[in-house]
C-alpha positions in Angstrom: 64.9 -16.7 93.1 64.8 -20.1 91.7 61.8 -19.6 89.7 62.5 -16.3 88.8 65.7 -17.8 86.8 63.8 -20.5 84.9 61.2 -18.1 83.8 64.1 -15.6 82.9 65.3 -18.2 80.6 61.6 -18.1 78.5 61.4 -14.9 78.9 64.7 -13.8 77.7 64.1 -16.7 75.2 60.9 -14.5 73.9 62.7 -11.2 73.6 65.1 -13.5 71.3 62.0 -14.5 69.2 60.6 -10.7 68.9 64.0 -9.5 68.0 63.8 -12.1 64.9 60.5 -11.3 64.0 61.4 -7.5 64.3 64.5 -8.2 62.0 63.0 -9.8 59.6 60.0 -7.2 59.0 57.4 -8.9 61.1 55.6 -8.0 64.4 53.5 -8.9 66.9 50.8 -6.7 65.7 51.2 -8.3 61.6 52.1 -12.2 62.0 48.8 -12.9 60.1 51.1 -13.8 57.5 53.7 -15.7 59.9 52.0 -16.9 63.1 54.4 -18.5 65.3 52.6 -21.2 67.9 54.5 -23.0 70.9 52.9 -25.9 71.3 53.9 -28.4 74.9 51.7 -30.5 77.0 51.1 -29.7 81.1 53.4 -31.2 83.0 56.9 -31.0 81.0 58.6 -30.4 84.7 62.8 -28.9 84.6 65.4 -30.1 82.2 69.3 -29.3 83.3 70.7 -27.5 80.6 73.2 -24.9 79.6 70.7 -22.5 79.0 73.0 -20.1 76.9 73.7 -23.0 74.6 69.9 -23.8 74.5 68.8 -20.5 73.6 71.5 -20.2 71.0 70.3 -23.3 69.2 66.4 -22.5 69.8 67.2 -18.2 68.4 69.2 -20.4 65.5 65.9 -22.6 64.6 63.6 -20.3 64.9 65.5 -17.2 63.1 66.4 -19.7 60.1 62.6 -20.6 60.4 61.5 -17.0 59.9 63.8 -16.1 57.3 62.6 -18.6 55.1 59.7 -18.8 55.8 57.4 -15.9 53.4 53.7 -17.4 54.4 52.3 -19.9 56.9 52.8 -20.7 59.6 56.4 -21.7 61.9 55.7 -24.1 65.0 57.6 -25.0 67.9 57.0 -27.9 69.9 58.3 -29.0 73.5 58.2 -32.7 74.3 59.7 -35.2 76.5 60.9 -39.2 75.5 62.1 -42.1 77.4 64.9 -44.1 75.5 67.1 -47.1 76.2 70.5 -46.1 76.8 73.3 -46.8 74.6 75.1 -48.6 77.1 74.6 -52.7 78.1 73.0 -51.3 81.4 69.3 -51.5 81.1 68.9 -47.6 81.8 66.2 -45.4 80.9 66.5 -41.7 79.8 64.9 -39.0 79.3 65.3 -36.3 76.5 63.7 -32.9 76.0 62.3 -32.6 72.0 62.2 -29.2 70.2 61.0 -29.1 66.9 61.1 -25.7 64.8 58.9 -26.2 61.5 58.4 -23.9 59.1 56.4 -23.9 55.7 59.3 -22.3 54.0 61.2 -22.7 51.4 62.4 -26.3 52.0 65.7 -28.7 51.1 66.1 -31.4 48.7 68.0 -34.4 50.2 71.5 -33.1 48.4 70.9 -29.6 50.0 70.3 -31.4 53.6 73.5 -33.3 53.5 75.9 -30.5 53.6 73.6 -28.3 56.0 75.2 -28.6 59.2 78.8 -27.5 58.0 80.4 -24.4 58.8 80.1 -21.3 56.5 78.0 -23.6 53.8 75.2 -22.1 52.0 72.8 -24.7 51.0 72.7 -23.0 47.4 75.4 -20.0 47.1 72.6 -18.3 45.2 70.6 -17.9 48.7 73.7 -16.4 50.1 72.5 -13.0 48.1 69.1 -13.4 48.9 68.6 -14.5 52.7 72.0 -13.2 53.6 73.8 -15.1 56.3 77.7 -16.7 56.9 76.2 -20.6 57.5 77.1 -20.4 61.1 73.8 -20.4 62.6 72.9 -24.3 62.0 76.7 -25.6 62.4 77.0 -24.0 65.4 73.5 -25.9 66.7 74.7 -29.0 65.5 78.0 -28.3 68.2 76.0 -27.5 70.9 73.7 -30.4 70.8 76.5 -32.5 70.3 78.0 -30.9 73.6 75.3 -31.1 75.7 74.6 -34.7 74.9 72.2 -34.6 72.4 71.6 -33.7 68.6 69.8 -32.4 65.3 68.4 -33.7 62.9 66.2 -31.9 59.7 63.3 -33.4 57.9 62.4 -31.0 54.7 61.3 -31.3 51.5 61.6 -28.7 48.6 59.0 -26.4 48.4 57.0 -27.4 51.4 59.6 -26.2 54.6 61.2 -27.6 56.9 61.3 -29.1 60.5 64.6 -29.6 62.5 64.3 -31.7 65.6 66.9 -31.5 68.6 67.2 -34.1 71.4 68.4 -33.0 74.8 68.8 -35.3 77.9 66.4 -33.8 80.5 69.8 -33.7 82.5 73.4 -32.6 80.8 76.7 -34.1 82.6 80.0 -32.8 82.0 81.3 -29.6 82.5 79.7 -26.7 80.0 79.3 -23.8 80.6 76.2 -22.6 83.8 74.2 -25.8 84.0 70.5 -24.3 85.5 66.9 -25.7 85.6 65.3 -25.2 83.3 61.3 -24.8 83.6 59.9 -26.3 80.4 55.9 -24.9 81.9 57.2 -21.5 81.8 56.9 -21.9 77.5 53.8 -19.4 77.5 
């Protein structure tokens, strides 16, 4: 049963991905001109996560990375880092990386600054043309904060964009259905 839960979480993770590509006019059958790759390494093991708040921010990256994203390809990679903690005990912890690039559209440095605030628009003219309330990223930037992580975006104008979230392998406090997560069960 356990199993079956973690790879739930992909797979309902998957259905989220097809359900972008499918609103934004691609398919499975035509991503010639979007491929989307998953990239991880063997031997990721479990993260414990809110897995509704992780999905949310991975649909999030990945629908923005679609939607601006015309050509090229969009990339999504699953890692895992040891840091110091932030504390004066010598402890060592572990966090779960997600990167969503794209080869979209891409930020200048102004546009980045005000891109994880609520119902912002990077540019009000992109309001008419990508559609979209500026939830979707402000909304991430919450739920990493709440399960102990965060987000950050490298981008440049013109050349797309990757956004980069940081999740301790293991999330303490009380949010939402904590499960186990099977990072192996990416494929």
């Amino acid at each position: 049963m356990a199993a079956e839960a973690r790879a739930g979480f992909w797979t309902d993770t998957a259905r989220l991905v097809r359900a972008v590509g499918r609103a934004m006019g691609v398919t499975f059958t035509n991503l010639v001109r979007r491929p989307i790759t998953v990239r991880y390494p063997t031997g990721l093991g479990t993260m414990r996560t809110d897995t509704t708040r992780l999905r949310q921010v991975l649909f999030n990256l990945m629908h923005n990375a679609n939607k601006f994203t015309t050509r090229g390809p969009i990339t999504m990679s699953v890692t895992v880092e040891t840091a110091n903690s932030s504390n004066s005990t010598p402890l060592r912890v572990q966090f779960v990386v997600f990167q969503v690039s794209d080869t979209g559209i891409g930020m200048s440095p102004e546009q980045q600054q005000q891109l994880f605030r609520p119902f912002t628009q990077v540019d009000s003219s992109m309001t008419r043309k990508y559609a979209g309330m500026g939830l979707g990223l402000a909304l991430s930037h919450s739920f990493c904060q709440m399960l102990g992580g965060d987000i950050q975006v490298q981008s440049a104008l013109g050349q797309g964009s990757t956004f980069t979230v940081r999740l301790p392998r293991t999330s303490g406090g009380e949010i939402g259905q904590r499960k186990d997560v099977n990072l192996a069960l990416l494929a």
